[in-house]
N, C-alpha and C positions, 0 to 999 in steps of 0.2 A: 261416263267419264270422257266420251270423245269431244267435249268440252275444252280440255286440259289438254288436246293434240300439239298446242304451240306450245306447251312446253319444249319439245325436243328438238325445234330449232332455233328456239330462245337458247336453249343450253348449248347448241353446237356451237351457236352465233359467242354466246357472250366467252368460249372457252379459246375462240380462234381469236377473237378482241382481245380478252387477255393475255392471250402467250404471247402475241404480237409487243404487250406492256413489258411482261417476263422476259425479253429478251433483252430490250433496250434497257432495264431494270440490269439483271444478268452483265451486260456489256459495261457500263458506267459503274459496278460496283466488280469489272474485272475477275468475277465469281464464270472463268474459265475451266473447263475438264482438257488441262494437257494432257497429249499421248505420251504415254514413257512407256517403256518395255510389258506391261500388261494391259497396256490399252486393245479395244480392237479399233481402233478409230488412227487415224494420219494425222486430223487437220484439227485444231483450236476450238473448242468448240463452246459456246453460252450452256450453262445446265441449271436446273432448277422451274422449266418449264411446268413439270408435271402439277403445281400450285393450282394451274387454271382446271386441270382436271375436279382437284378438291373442292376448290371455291365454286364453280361453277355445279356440281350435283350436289354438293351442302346446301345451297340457298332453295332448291327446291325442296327440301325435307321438311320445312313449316307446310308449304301446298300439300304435300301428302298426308300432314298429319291432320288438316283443316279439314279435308275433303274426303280423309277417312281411305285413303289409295292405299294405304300398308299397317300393319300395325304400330301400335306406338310404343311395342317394346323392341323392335326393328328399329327405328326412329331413334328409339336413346341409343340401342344399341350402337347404331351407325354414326352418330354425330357424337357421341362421348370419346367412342375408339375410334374412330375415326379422326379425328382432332388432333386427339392426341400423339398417333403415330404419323400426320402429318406435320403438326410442330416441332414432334422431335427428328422427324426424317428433313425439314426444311432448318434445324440449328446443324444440323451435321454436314448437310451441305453449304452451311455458309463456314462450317471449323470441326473441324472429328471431335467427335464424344467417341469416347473409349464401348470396347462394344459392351464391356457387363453391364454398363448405365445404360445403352440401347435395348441390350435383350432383358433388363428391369422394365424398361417402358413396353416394351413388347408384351410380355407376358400381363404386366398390370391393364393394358388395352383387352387383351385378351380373355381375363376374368371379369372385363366389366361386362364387352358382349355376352358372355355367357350367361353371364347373372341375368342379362337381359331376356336374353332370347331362353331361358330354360335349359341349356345345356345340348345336348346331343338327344334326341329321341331315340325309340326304337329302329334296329336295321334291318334290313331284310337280308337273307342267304339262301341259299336253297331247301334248304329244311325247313325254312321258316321267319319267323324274326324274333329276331335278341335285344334283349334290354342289359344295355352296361351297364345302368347305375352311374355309380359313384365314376367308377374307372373310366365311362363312355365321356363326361365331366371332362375329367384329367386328360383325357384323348383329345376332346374338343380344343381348350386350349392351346394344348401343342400344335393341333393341326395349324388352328389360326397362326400361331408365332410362325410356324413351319412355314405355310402358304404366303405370307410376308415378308420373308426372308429370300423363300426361292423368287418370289416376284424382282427383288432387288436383285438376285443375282444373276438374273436370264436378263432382265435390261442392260446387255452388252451392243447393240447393235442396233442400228438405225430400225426405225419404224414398228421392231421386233416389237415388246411388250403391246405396243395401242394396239396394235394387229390384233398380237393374242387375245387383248380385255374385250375389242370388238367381235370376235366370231364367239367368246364365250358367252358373253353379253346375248347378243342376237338369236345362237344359237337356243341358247336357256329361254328365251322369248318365242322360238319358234315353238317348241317343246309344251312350253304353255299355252299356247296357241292352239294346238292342236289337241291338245288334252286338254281343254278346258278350264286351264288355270288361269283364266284371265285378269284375277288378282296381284298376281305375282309379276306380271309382266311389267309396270311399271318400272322398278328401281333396274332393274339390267338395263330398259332401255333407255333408261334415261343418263346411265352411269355409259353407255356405247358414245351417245351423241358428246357428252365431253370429252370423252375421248376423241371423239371423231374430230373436234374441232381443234384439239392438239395435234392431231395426225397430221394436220395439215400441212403443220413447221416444222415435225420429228420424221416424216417421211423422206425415201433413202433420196438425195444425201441430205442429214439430218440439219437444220438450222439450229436446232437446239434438242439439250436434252433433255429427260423428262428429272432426273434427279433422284435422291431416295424419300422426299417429299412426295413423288408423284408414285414411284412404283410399290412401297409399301403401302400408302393409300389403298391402291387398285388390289395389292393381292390381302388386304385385311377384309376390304369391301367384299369381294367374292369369296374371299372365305364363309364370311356374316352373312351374304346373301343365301349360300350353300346351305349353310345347318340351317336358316328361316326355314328354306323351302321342304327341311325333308321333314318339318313338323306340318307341314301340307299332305305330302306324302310322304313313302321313307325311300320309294324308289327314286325321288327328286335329287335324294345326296348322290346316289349313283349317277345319274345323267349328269351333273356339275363334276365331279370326279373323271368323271369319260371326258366332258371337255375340255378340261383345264389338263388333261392327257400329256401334252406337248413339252410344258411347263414342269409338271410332276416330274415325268419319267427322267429328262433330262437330268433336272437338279438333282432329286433323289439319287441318281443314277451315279452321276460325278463326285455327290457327298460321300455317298457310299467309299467308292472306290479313293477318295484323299482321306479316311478316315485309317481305312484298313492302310494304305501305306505310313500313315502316320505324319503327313503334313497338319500343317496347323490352318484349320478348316475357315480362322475368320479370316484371315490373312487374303487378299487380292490375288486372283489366278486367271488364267486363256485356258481352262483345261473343259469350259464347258463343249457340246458336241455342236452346238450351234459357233460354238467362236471358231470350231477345227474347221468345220463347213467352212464359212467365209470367210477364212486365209484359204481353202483350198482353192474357192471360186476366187478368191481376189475382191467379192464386192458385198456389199452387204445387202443389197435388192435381192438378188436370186435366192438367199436362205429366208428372209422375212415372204417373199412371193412362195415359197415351198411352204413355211408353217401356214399361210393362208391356207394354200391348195389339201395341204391334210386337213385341218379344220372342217373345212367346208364338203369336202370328198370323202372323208373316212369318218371324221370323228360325232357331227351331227348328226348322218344318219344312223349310226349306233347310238346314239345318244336319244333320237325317236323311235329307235326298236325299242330300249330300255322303259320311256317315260312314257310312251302314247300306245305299243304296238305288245305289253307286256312281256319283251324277253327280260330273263332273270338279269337282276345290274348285276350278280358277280360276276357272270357270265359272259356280261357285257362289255366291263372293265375286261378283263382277261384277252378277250380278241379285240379291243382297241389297244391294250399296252401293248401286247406282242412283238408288232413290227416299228410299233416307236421303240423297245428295247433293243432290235436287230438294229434301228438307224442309230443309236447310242454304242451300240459297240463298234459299229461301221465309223463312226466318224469320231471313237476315242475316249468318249465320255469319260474323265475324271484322271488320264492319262496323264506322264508329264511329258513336256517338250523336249524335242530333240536339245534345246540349248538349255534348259534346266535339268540336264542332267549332268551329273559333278565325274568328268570322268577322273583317275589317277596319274599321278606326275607323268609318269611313263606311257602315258596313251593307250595301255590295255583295258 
């Protein structure tokens, strides 16, 4: 297959050519993200970048299936829902669709991967491994919708998401790298290099942003890539779970806690622990430079104990959430603001 190595700088090239289209596209159709009171962002910004991401790792997916680089229940999987949840994430950023028609296309994406890919396999735990069945199905799904959802909603902040997709991307690549997966490394790395060549114009301060076209894309695609790989292995789901750590813990974290006070959870919010970070620093580099540095510092090499060096994944998960849980309560996850809070006439 080292044959097919200009793949990944044909995809980085033609995704930084494209967003560069995205933008002037973006600007002339006035398809601006102003800041109002739940922005984290100051300045006017083009959105709907994240297109070059989709186009650019979709047009590689006939090569993989020609050349035999993945399966071709992957393949539908990824270019049916995938498609889909980019068309509908690229109509909503050109005009809001109500979100129960959103989370209809979510979920109907969602059941076609599965039908594809065979559902959720068995898991590993310490005892052993379980088989969910039906219910493991049902779980699957949701995770997808879930991991799509929190992708949109952690794309608050410059550079933030491509960062993420890249160290998870990479990381997953090294993982099989090193344990012999060398089948699997294709679709992360070639899903990194478009991002990478978005990174180039969403890097802090951002020229553009990626949109919900690009960031549901990215967290449906790693979802889909996730349950492939753990019918390779089952400890696979676990190393992908460990790295998309960042992402999870946050969003989870924050749902959690506006569920339990009873806000209305679709509704636009600053309550993530990444958006409390950057109004504390003031900037948006220093929090996307920090998720880098966990990534790459804490969360891959748990993630090659787990996949190559056989520590158990629950185990694994467990001491990588930990201290992303301590930096979610440290920095407020799911909190409200000092000015969203309604005080009474009287000032008590």
């Amino acid at each position: 297959m080292n044959h097919l190595l200009w793949l990944a700088p044909f995809v980085a090239a033609l995704a930084l050519v494209l967003t560069w289209f995205l933008r002037r596209y973006a600007l002339s159709r006035s398809l601006i993200d102003i800041p109002n009171t739940r922005s984290s962002h100051s300045i006017p910004t083009p959105r709907g970048g994240g297109v070059a991401i989709v186009v650019s790792f979709l047009v590689t997916l006939p090569v993989f299936f020609i050349n035999g680089m993945a399966l071709p229940s992957v393949i539908w999987a990824l270019l049916g829902g995938g498609v889909a949840v980019a068309i509908l994430g690229f109509l909503d950023d050109h005009g809001h669709i109500a979100a129960r028609w959103r989370l209809l296309g979510h979920f109907s994406a969602a059941l076609w991967a599965i039908f594809w890919i065979d559902g959720l396999p068995a898991i590993t735990f310490p005892g052993g491994m379980i088989n969910l069945s039906w219910f493991g199905n049902v779980a699957a799904v949701f995770y997808l919708v879930w991991l799509l959802n929190l992708y949109n909603f952690m794309d608050g902040i410059d550079g933030l998401a491509s960062v993420e997709a890249m160290c998870v991307c990479l990381g997953a690549c090294l993982v099989y790298l090193l344990g012999d997966y060398s089948m699997l490394i294709w679709l992360p790395l070639l899903l990194s290099m478009a991002v990478l060549g978005f990174l180039y114009w969403n890097f802090p301060p951002a020229k553009i942003f990626m949109g919900d076209a690009g960031s549901g894309f990215l967290g449906f695609v790693l979802g889909v890539l996730s349950l492939a790989a753990a019918w390779q292995n089952a400890d696979l789901l676990w190393v992908w779970l460990i790295l998309l750590g960042v992402f999870i813990v946050d969003a989870t974290f924050t749902l959690v806690r506006r569920l339990v006070r009873g806000d209305k959870v679709y509704e636009a919010h600053r309550s993530h622990a990444y958006q409390f970070a950057s109004r504390k620093v003031g900037r948006h580099l220093p929090v996307t430079l920090s998720v880098l540095a966990i990534n790459l510092l804490w969360l891959t090499p748990i993630a090659i104990g787990v996949g190559v060096l056989g520590l158990n994944g629950l185990l694994g998960l467990v001491i990588a959430y930990a201290p992303l849980i301590a930096l979610a309560v440290k920095y407020k996850a799911g909190e409200l603001e000092i000015r969203d809070v309604v005080f009474p006439a009287n000032g008590l």
